[in-house]
N, C-alpha and C positions, 0 to 999 in steps of 0.2 A: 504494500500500500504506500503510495507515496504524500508525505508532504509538502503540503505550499509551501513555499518559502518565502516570509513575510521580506516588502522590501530592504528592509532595514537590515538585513541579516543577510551573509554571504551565504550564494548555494552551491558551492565548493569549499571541501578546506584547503587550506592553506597548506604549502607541504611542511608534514609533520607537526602540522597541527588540527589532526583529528581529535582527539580529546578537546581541545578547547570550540571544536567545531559543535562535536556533538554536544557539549555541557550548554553551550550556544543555544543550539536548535531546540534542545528537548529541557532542560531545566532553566533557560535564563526568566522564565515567569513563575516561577517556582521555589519554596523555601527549601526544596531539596537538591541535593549535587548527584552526579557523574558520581562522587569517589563513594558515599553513602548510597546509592543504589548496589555498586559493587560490593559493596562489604555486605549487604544482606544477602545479594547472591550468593558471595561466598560460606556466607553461614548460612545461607540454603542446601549448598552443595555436597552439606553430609550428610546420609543417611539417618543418623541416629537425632542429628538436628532437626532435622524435615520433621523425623517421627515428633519429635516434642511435639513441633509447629501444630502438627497438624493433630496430632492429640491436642494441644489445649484450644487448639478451632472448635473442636465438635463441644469440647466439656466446660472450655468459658475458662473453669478453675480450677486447679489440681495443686495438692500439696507435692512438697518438693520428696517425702517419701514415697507417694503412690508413681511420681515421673521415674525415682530409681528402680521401683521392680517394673516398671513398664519398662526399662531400656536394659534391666539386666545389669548394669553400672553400679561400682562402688560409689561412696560419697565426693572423692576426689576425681575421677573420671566423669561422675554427672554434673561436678563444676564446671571443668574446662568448656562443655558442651554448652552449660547454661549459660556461661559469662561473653561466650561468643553471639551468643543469640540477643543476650541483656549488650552485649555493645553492638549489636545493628539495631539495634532501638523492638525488634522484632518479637521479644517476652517481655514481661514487667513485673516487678514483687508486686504480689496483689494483697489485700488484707483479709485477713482472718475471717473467716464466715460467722456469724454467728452461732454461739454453740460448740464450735470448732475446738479443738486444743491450740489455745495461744502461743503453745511454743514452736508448733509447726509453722514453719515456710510455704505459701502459695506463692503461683505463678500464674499469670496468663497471658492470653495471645494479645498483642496491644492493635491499632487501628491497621499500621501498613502489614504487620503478621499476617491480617485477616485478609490483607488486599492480595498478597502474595499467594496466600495458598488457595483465598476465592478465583483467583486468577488458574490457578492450576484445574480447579474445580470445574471451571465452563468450560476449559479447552481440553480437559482428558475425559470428563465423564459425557 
């Protein structure tokens, strides 16, 4: 599909300035970047990451022990996972449910998590 290319804006980059072409065309009206789109792909790109993602799509909220026996992970190994996902902005500590044991840890999917895996959802199912 192609885009128009508003006047104001080159419809070539420049050589060796594709990155600053695209960050151009696709984020310059936008509070997001080129380099933060990348980083959630990249913590898209692991299997065990996805899985969170897309477990806490469907369940909203999940303590941080029910994410370890879902992925099979000790406590150190389901950090690495989460702090990758918690810096693409992509999970979020969420608070306590009512009722809940206060000293557990919740997590959920934040707005662009939803966008990403909704995005997956129309175009694979």
């Amino acid at each position: 599909m192609a885009v128009e290319t508003p006047p104001d804006r080159p419809s070539e980059p420049e050589r060796g300035g594709l990155e600053e072409y695209v960050e151009t065309q696709l984020f310059a009206e936008t509070i997001d970047s080129l380099e933060a789109q990348i980083a959630r792909k990249k913590a898209l790109a692991d299997p065990v990451r996805y899985g969170l993602c897309y477990l806490l799509y469907e369940r909203e909220r999940l303590p941080r022990k029910q994410l370890a026996t879902a992925t099979g992970l000790n406590d150190n190994g389901l950090q690495h996972h989460l702090r990758a996902l918690l810096d693409a902005n992509l999970v979020a500590e969420a608070p306590t449910p009512d009722g809940a044991d206060g000293r557990l840890t919740y997590y959920r999917i934040t707005t662009l998590g939803i966008q990403e895996i909704e995005s997956d959802v129309q175009n694979i199912g």
